[in-house]
C-alpha positions as CSV (number, residue, x, y, z in Angstrom):
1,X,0.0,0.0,0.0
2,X,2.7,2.6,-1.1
3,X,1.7,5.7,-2.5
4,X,3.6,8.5,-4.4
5,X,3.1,11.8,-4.1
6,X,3.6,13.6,-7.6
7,X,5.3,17.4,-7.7
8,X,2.5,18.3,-9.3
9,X,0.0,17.1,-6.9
10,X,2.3,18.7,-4.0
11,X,1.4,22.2,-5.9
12,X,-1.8,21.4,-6.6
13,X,-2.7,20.9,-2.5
14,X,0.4,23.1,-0.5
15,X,-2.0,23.8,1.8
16,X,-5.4,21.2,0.7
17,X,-8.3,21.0,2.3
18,X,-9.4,17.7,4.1
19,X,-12.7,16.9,5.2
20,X,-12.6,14.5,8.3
21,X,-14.8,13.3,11.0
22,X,-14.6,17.0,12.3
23,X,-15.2,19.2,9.6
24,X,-12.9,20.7,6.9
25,X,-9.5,21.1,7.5
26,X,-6.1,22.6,6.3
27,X,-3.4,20.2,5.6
28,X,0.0,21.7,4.8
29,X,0.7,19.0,2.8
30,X,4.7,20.6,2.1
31,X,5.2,20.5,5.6
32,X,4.1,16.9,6.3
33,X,6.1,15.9,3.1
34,X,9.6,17.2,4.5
35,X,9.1,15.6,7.7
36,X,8.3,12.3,5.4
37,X,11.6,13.0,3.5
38,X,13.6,13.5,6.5
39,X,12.3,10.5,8.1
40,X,13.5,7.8,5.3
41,X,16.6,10.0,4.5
42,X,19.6,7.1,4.4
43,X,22.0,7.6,7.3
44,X,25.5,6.6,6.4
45,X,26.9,3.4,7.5
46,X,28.8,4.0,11.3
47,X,27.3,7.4,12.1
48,X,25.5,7.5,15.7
49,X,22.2,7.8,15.7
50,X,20.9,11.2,17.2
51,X,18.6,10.8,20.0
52,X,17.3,14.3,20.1
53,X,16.5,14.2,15.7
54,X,14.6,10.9,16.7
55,X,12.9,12.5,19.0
56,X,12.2,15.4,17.5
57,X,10.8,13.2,14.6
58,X,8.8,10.8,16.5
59,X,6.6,13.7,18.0
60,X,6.0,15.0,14.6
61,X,5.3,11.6,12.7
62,X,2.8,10.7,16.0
63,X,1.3,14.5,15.4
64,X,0.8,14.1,11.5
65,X,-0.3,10.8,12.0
66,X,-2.7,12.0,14.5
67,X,-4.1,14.1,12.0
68,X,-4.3,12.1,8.8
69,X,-5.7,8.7,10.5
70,X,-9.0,10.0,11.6
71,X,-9.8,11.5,7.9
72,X,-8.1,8.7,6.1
73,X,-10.5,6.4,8.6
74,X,-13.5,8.9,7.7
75,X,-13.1,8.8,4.1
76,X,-12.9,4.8,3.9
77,X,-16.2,4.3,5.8
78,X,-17.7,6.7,3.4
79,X,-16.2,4.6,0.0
80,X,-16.9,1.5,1.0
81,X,-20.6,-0.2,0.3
82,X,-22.8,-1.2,2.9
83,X,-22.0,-5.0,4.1
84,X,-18.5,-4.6,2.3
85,X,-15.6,-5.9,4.8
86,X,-12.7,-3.4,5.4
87,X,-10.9,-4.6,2.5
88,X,-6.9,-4.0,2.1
89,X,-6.9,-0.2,3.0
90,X,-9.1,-0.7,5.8
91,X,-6.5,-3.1,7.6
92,X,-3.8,-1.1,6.8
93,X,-5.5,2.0,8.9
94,X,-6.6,-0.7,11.7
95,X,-2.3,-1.8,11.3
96,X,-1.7,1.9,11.7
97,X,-4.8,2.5,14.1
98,X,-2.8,-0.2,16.6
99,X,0.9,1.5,16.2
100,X,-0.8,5.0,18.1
101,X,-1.6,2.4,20.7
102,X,1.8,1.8,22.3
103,X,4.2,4.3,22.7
104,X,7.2,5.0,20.6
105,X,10.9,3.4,21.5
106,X,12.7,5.8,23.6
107,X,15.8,6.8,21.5
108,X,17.8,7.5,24.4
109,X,17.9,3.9,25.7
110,X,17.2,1.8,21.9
111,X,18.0,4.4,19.2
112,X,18.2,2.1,16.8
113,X,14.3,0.6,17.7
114,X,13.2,4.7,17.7
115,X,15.2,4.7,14.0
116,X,13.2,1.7,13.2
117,X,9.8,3.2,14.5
118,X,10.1,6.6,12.7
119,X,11.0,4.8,9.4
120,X,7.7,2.9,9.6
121,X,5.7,5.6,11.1
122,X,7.2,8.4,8.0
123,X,6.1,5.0,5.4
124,X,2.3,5.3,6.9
125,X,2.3,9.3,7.1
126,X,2.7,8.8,3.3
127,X,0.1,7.0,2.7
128,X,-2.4,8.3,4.6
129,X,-1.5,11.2,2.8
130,X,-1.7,9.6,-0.4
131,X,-5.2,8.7,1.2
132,X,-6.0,11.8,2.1
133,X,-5.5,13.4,-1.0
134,X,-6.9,10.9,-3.7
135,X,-9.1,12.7,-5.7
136,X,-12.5,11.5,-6.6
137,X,-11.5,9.3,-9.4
138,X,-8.8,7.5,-7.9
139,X,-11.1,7.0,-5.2
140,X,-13.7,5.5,-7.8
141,X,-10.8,3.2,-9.1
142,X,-10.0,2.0,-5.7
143,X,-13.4,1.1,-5.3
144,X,-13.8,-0.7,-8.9
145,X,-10.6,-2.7,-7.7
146,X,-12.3,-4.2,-5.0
């Protein structure tokens, strides 16, 4: 379930609007993007790990993940037909529903787990995005595919 975010869609939606279980809402889609970047940047082979960058990154992936889950969740209830089980996006958010659960590694004592955790969590910030920002035909694909 891997989604890429075109240039042109980045311009398109800098700031996009998302409608959620709340309302309409902002996204600063450029924003969440860099963190995303940062997040699965390669670090080179023997350098120490940073616990204050993990840090720093695990509260923004938990924030942006935060924000994207509940209108990712939203939009999926309203796509799918009545009776229809949750189908292969709907466990992925339930998989990503269950990682805000437990708390993140601390990257003090197990930098290398918190490395692990922010690489994941930066993986499913981009497709919720991706989610997030389908338009409505891709959204009609999706639900032709299933």
């Amino acid at each position: 379930m891997t989604t890429a975010i075109s240039s042109a869609m980045l311009k398109q939606h800098a700031v996009a609007p998302a409608d959620g279980p709340e309302g309409t809402a902002p996204l600063d889609v450029v924003a969440i993007t860099r963190t995303v970047s940062a997040a699965l940047r390669p670090i080179p082979d023997g350098a120490t790990l940073n616990p204050r960058a993990l840090a720093d990154s695990i509260t923004l992936l938990a924030g942006h993940i935060g924000l994207l889950l509940p209108i990712a969740e939203c939009t999926h209830r309203l796509n799918r037909p009545a009776g229809a089980g949750p189908g292969l996006v709907g466990h992925g958010l339930a998989y990503v529903h269950r990682r805000t659960q437990y708390a993140p590694p601390n990257p003090a004592d197990y930098p290398s787990c918190a490395y692990t955790w922010v690489q994941e969590s930066a993986r499913c910030v981009q497709q919720l995005l991706g989610l997030v920002l389908a338009d409505n035909r891709e959204r009609q694909h999706a639900a032709a595919a299933r």
